[in-house]
BAGU-11857 format. One line per field, with one value per residue: residue in three letters; x, y, z of N, C-alpha, C, O in turn. Coordinates in nm, 3 decimals, m for minus. Layout:
BEGIN
fise <- (ALA | ...)
n.c1 <- (X | ...)
n.c2 <- (Y | ...)
n.c3 <- (Z | ...)
ca.c1 <- (X | ...)
ca.c2 <- (Y | ...)
ca.c3 <- (Z | ...)
c.c1 <- (X | ...)
c.c2 <- (Y | ...)
c.c3 <- (Z | ...)
o.c1 <- (X | ...)
o.c2 <- (Y | ...)
o.c3 <- (Z | ...)
//
This chain:
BEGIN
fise <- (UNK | UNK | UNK | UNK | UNK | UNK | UNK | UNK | UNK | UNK | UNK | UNK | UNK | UNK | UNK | UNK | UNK | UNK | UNK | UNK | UNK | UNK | UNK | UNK | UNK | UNK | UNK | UNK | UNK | UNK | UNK | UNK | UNK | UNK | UNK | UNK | UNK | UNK | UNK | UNK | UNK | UNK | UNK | UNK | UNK | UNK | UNK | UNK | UNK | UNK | UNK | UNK | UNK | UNK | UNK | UNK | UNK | UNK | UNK | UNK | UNK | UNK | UNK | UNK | UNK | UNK | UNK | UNK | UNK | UNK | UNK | UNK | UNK | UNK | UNK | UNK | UNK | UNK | UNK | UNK | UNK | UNK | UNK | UNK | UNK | UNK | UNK | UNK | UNK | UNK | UNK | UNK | UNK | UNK | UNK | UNK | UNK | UNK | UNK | UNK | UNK | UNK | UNK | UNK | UNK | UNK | UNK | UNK | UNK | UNK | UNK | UNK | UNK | UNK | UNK | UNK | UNK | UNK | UNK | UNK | UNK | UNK | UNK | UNK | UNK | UNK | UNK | UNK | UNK | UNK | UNK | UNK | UNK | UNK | UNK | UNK | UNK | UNK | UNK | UNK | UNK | UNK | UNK | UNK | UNK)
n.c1 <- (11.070 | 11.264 | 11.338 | 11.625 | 11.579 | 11.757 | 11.802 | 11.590 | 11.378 | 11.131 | 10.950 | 10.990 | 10.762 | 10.703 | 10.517 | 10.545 | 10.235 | 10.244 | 10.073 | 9.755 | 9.510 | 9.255 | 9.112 | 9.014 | 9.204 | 9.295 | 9.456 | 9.462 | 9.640 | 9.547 | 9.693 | 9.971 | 10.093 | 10.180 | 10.053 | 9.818 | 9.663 | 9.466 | 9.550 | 9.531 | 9.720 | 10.016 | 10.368 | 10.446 | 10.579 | 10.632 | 10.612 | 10.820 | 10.731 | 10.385 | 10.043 | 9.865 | 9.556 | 9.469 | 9.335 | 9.182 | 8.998 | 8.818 | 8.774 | 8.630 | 8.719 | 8.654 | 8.513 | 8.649 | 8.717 | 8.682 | 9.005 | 9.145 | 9.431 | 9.619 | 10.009 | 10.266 | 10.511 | 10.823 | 11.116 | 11.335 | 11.516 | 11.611 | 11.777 | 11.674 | 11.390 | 11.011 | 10.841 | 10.539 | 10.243 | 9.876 | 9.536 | 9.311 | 9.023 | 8.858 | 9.025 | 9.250 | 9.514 | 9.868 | 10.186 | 10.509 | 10.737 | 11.055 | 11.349 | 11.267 | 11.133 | 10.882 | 10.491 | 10.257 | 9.910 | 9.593 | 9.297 | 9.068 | 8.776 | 8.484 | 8.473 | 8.322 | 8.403 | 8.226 | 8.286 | 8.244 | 8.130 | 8.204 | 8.450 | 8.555 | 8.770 | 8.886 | 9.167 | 9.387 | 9.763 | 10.072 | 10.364 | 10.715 | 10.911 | 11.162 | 11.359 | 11.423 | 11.646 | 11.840 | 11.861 | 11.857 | 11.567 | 11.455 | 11.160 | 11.028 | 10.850 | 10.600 | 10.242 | 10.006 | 9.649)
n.c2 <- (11.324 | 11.603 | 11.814 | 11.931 | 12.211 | 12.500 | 12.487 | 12.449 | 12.563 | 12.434 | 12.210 | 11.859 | 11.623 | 11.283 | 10.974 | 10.693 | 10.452 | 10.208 | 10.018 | 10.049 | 10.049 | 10.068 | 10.272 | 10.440 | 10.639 | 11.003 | 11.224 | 11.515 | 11.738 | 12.030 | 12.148 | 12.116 | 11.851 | 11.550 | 11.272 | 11.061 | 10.861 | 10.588 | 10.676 | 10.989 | 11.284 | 11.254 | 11.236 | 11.522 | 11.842 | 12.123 | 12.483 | 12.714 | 12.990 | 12.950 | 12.893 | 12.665 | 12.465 | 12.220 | 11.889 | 11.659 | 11.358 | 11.125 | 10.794 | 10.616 | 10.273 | 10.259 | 10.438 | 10.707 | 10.855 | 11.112 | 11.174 | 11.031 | 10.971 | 11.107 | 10.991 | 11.059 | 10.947 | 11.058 | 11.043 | 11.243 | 11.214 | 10.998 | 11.077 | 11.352 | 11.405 | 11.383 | 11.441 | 11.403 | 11.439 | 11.491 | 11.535 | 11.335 | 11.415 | 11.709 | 11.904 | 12.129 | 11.993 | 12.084 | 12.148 | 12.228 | 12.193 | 12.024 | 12.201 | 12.400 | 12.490 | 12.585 | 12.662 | 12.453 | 12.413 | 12.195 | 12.232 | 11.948 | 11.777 | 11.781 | 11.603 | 11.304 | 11.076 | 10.907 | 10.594 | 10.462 | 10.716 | 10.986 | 11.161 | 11.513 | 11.786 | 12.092 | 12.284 | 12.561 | 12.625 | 12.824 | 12.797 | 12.891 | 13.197 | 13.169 | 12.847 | 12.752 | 12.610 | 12.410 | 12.124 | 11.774 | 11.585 | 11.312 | 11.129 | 10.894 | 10.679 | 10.646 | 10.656 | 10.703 | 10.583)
n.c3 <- (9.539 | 9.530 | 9.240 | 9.087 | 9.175 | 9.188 | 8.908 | 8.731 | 8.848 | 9.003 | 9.182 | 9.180 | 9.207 | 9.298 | 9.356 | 9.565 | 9.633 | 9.878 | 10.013 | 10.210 | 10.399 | 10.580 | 10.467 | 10.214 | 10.011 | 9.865 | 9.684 | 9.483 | 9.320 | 9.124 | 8.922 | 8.685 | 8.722 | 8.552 | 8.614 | 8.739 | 8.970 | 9.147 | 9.404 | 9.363 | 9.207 | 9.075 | 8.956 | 8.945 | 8.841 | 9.007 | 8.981 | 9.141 | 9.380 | 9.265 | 9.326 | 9.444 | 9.431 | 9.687 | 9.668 | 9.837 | 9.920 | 10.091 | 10.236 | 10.481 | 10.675 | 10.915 | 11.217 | 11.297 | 11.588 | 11.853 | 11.985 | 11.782 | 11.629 | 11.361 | 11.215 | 11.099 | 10.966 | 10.813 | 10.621 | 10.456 | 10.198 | 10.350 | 10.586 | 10.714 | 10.931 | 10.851 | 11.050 | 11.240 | 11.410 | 11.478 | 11.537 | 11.443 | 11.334 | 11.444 | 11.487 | 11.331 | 11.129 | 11.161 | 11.016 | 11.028 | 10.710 | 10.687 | 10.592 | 10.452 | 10.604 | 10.596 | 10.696 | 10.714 | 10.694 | 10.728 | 10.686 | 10.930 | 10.935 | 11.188 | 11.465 | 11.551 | 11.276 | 11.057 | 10.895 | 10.575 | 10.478 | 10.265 | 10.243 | 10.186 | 10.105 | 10.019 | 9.993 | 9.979 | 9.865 | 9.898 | 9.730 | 9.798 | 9.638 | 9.567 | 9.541 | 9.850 | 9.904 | 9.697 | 9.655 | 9.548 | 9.644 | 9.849 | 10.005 | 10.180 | 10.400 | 10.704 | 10.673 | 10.944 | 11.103)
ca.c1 <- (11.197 | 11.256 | 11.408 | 11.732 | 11.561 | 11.850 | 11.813 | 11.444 | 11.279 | 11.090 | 10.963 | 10.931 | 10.664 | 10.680 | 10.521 | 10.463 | 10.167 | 10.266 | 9.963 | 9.662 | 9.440 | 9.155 | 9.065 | 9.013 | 9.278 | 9.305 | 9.511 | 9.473 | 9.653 | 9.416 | 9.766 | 10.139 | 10.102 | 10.103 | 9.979 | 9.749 | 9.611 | 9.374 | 9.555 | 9.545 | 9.825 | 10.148 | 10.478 | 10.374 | 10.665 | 10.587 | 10.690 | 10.823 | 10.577 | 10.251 | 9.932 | 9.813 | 9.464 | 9.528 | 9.204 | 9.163 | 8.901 | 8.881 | 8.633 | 8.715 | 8.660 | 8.631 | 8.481 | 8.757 | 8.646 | 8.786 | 9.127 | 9.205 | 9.606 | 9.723 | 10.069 | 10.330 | 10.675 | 10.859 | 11.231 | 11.396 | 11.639 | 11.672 | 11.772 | 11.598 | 11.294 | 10.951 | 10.752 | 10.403 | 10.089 | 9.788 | 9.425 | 9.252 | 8.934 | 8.751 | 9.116 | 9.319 | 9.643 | 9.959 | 10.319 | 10.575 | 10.822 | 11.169 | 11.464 | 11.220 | 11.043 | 10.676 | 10.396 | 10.127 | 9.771 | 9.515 | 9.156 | 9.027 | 8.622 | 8.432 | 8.444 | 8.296 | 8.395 | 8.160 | 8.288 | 8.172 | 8.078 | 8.290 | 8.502 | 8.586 | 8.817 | 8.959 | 9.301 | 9.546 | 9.888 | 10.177 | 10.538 | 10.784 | 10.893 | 11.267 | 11.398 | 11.538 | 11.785 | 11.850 | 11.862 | 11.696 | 11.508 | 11.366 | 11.090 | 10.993 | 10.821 | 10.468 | 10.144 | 9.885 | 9.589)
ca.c2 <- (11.391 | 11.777 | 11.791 | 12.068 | 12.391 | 12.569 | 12.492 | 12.403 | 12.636 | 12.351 | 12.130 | 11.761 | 11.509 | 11.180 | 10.907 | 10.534 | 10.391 | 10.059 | 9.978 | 10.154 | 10.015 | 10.115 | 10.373 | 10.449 | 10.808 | 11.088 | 11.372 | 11.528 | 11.864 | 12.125 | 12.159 | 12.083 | 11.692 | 11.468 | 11.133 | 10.999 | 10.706 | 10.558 | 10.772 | 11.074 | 11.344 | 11.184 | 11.290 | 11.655 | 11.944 | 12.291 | 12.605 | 12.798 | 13.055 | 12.846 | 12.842 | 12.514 | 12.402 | 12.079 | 11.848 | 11.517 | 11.281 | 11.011 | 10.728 | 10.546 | 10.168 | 10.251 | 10.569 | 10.809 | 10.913 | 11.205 | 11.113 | 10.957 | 11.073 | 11.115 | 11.009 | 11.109 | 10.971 | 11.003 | 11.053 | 11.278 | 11.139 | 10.927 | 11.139 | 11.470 | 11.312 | 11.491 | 11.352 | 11.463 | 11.388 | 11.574 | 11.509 | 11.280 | 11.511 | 11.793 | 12.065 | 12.156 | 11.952 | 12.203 | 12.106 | 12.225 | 12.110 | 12.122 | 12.240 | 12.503 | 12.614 | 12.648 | 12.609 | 12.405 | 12.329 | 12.112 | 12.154 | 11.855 | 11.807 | 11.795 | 11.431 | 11.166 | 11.088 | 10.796 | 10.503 | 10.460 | 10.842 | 11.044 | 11.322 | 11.599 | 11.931 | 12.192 | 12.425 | 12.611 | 12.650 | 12.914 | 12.773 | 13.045 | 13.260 | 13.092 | 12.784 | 12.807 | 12.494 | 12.373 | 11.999 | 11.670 | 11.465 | 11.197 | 11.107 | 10.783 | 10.621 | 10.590 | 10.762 | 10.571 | 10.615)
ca.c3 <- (9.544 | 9.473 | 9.155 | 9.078 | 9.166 | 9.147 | 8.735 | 8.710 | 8.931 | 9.006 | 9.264 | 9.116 | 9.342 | 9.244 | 9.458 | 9.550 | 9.751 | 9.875 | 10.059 | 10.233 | 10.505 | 10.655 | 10.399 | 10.055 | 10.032 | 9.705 | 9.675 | 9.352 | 9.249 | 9.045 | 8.816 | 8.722 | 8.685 | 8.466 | 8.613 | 8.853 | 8.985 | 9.271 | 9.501 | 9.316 | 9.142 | 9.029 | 8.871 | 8.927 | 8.863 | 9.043 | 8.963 | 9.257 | 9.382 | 9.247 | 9.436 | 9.418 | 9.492 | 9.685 | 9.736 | 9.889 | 9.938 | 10.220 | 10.269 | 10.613 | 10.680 | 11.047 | 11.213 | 11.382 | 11.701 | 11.938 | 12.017 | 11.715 | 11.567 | 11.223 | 11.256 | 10.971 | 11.011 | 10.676 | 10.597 | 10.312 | 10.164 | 10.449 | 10.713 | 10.769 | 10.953 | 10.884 | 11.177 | 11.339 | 11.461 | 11.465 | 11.597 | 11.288 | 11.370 | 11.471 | 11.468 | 11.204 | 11.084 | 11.126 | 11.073 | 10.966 | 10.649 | 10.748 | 10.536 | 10.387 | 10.722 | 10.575 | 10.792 | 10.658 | 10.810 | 10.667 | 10.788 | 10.924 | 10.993 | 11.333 | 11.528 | 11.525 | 11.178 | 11.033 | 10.835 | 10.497 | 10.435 | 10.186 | 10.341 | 10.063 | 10.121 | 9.958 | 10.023 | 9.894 | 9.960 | 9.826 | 9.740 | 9.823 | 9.482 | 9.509 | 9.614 | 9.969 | 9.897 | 9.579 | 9.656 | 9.519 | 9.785 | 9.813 | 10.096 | 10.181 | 10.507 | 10.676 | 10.746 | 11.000 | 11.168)
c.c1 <- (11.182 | 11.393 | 11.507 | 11.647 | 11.621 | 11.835 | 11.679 | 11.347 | 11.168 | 11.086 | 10.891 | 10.863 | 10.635 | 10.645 | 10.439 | 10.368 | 10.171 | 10.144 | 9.875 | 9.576 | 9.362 | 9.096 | 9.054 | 9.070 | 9.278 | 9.353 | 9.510 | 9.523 | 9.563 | 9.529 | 9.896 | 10.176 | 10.062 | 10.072 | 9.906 | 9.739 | 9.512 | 9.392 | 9.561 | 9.657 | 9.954 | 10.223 | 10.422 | 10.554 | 10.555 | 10.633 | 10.681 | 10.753 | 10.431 | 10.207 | 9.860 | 9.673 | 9.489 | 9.321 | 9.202 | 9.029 | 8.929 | 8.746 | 8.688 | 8.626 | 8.561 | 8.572 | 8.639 | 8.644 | 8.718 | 8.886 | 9.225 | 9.294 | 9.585 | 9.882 | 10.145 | 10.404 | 10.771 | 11.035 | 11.284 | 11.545 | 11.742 | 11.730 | 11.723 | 11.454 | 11.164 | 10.822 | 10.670 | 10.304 | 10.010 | 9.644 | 9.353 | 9.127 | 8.900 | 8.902 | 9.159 | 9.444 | 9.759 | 10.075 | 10.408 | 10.688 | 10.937 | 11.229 | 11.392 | 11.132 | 10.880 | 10.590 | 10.316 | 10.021 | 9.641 | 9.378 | 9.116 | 8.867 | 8.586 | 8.445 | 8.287 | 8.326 | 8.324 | 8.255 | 8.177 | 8.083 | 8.222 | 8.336 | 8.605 | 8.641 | 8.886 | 9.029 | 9.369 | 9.676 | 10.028 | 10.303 | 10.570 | 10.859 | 11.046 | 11.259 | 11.454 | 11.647 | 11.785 | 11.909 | 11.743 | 11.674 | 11.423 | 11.284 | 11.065 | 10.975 | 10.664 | 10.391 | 10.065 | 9.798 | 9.588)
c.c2 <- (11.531 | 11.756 | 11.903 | 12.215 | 12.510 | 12.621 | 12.512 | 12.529 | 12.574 | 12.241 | 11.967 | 11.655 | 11.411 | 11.056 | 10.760 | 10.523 | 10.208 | 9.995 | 10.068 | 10.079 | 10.069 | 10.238 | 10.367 | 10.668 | 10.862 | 11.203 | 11.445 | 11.722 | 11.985 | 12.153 | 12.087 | 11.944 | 11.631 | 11.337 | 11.152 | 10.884 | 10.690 | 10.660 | 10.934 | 11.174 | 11.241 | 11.270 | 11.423 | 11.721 | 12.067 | 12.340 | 12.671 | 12.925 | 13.038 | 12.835 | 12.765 | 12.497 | 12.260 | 12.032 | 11.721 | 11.474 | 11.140 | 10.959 | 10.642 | 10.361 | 10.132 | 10.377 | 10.587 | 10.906 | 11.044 | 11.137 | 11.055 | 11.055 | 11.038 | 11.103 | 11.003 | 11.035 | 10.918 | 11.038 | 11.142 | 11.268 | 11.060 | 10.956 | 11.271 | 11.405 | 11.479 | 11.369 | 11.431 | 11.408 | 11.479 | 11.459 | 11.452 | 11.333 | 11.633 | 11.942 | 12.044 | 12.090 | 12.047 | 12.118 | 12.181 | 12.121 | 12.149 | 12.124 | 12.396 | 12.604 | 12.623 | 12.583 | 12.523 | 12.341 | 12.319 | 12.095 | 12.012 | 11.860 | 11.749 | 11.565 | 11.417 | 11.186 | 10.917 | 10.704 | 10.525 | 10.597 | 10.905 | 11.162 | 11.384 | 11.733 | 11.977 | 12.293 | 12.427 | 12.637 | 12.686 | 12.848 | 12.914 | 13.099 | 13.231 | 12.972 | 12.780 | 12.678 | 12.462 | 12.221 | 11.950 | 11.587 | 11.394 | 11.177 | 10.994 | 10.766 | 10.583 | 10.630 | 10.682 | 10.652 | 10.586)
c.c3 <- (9.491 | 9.342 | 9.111 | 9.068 | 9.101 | 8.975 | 8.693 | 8.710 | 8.950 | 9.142 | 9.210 | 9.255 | 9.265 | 9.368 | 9.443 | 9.657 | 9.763 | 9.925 | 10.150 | 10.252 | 10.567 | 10.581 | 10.235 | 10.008 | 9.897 | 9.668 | 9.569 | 9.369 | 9.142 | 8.905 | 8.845 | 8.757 | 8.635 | 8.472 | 8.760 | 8.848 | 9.103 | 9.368 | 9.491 | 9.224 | 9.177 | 8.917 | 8.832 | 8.966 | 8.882 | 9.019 | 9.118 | 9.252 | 9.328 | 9.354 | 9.355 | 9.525 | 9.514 | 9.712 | 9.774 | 9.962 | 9.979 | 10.222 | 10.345 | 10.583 | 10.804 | 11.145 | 11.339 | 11.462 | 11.760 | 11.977 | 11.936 | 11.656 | 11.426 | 11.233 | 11.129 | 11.031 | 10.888 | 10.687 | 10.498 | 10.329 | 10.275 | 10.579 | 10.745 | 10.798 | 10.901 | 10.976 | 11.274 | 11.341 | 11.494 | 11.517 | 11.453 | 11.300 | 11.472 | 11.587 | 11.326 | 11.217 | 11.062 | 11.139 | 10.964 | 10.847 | 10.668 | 10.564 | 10.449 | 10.468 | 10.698 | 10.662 | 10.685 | 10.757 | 10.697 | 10.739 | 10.790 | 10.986 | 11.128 | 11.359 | 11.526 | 11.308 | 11.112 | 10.906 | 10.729 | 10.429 | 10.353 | 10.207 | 10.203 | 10.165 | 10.033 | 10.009 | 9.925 | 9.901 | 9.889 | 9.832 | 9.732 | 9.696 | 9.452 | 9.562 | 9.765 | 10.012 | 9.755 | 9.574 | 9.589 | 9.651 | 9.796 | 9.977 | 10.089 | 10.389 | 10.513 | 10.704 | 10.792 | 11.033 | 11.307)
o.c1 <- (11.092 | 11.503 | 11.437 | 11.652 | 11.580 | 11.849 | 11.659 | 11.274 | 11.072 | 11.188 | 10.770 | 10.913 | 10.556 | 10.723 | 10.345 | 10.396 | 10.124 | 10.112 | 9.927 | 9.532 | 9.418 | 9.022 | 9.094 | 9.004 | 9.264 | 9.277 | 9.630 | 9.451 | 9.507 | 9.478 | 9.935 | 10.281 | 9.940 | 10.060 | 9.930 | 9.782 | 9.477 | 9.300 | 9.591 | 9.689 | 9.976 | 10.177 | 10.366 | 10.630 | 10.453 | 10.748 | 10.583 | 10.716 | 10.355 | 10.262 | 9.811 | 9.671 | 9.519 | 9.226 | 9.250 | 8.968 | 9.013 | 8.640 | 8.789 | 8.529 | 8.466 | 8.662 | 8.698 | 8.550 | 8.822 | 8.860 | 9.341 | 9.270 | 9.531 | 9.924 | 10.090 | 10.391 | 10.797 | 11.065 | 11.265 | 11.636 | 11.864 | 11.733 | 11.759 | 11.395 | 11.186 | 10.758 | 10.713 | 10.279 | 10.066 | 9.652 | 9.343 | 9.073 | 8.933 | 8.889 | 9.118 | 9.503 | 9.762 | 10.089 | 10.384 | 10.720 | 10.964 | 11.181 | 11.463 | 11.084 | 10.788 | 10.606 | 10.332 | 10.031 | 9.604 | 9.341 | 9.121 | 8.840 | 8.665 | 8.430 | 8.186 | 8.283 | 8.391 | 8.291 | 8.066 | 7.991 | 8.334 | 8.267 | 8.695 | 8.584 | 8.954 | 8.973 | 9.404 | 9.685 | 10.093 | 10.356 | 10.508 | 10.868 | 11.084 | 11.163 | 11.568 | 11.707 | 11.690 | 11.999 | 11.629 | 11.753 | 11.309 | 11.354 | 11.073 | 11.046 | 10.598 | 10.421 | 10.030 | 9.815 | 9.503)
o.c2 <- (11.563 | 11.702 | 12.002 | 12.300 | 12.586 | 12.734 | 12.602 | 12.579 | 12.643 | 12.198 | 11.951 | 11.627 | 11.424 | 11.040 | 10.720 | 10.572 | 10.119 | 9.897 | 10.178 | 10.020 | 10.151 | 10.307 | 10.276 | 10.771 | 10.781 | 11.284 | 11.438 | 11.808 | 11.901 | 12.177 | 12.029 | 11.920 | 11.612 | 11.272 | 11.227 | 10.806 | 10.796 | 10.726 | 11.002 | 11.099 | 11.175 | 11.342 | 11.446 | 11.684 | 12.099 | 12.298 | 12.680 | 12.972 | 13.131 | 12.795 | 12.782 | 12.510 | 12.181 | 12.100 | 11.662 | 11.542 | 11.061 | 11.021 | 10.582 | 10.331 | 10.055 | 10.454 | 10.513 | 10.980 | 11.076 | 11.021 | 11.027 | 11.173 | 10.932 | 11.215 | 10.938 | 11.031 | 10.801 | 11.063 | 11.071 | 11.293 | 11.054 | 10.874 | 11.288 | 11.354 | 11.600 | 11.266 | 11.504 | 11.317 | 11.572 | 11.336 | 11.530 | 11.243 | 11.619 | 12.017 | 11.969 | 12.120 | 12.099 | 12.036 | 12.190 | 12.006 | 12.269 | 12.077 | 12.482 | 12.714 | 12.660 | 12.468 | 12.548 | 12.262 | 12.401 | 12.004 | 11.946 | 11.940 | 11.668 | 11.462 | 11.485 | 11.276 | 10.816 | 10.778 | 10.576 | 10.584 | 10.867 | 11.263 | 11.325 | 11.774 | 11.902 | 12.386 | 12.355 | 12.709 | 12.598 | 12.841 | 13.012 | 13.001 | 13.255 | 12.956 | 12.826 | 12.660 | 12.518 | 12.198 | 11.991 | 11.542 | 11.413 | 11.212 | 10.956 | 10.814 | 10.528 | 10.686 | 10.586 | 10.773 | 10.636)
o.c3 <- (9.414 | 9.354 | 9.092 | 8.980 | 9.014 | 8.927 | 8.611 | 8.624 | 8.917 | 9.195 | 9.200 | 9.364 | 9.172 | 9.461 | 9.374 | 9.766 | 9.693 | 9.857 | 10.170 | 10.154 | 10.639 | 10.651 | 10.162 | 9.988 | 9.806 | 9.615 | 9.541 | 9.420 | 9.072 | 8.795 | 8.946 | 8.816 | 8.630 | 8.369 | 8.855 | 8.764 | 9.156 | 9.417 | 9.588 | 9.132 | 9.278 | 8.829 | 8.725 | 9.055 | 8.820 | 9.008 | 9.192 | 9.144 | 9.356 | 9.457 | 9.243 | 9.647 | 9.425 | 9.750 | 9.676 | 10.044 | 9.936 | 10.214 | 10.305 | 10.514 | 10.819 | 11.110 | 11.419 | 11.433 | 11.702 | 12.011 | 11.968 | 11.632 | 11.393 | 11.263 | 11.041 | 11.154 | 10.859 | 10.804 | 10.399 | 10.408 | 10.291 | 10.671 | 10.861 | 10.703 | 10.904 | 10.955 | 11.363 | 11.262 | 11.550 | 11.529 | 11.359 | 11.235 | 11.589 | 11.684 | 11.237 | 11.321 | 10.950 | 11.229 | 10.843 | 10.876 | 10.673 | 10.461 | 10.397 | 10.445 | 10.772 | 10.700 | 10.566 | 10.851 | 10.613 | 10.813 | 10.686 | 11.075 | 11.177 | 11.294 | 11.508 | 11.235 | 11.133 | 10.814 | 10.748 | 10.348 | 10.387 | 10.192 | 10.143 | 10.266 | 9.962 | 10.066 | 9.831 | 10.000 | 9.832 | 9.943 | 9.691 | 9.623 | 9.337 | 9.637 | 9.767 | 10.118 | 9.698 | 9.494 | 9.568 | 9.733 | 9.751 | 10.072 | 9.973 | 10.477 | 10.425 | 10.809 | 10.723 | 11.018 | 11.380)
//
């Protein structure tokens, strides 16, 4: 959920993983949270305008071939959908987030991606230097392969 901007100047990320199949996933923040776990950063507040090194680390069960999707399809706060799909190798991950407009793209590495090998990246990525809503929100849904 995004937590009162407006007051904060703050973007709060708090999140559950209910389950997780076919991979072993890790998102970890470089700052601005204070928990983790298996899946990486937890209960992280941002400061608006913060560049954040994001990094994640992926170890598959199954190899991802050409063709294979990334498919997002999450909810905030239940109805603003954020929903895309992207190529699970060998382009780059772009989508926009709505209510705030920002692009974001996520290199992803060349196909064939092998099972059982350990896929490591590193980006960065600018929040904008106000809020451009001052809502809380909550996300919830599901990401597949």
């Amino acid at each position: 959920y995004v937590g009162k901007p407006e007051i904060d100047g703050i973007v709060t990320v708090s999140r559950t993983v209910n389950t997780l199949t076919g991979a072993k996933a890790k998102l970890t923040l470089d700052k601005d949270c204070t928990g983790s776990d298996d899946y990486g950063s937890n209960d992280c507040s941002i400061k608006f305008g913060d560049t954040l090194t994001l990094t994640y680390d992926l170890e598959l069960d199954k190899d991802i071939v050409e063709g294979s999707k990334i498919n997002v399809d999450l909810k905030l706060d239940g109805v603003v959908p954020l929903k895309f799909s992207c190529a699970a190798c060998g382009a780059d991950c772009t989508f926009k987030v709505p209510i705030i407009g920002k692009d974001v793209t996520i290199p992803l590495p060349a196909c064939p991606i092998k099972a059982g090998v350990s896929i490591s990246n590193t980006t960065t990525v600018t929040l904008p230097a106000t809020s451009p809503i001052p809502l809380k929100i909550k996300a919830s849904g599901k990401i597949s392969f």
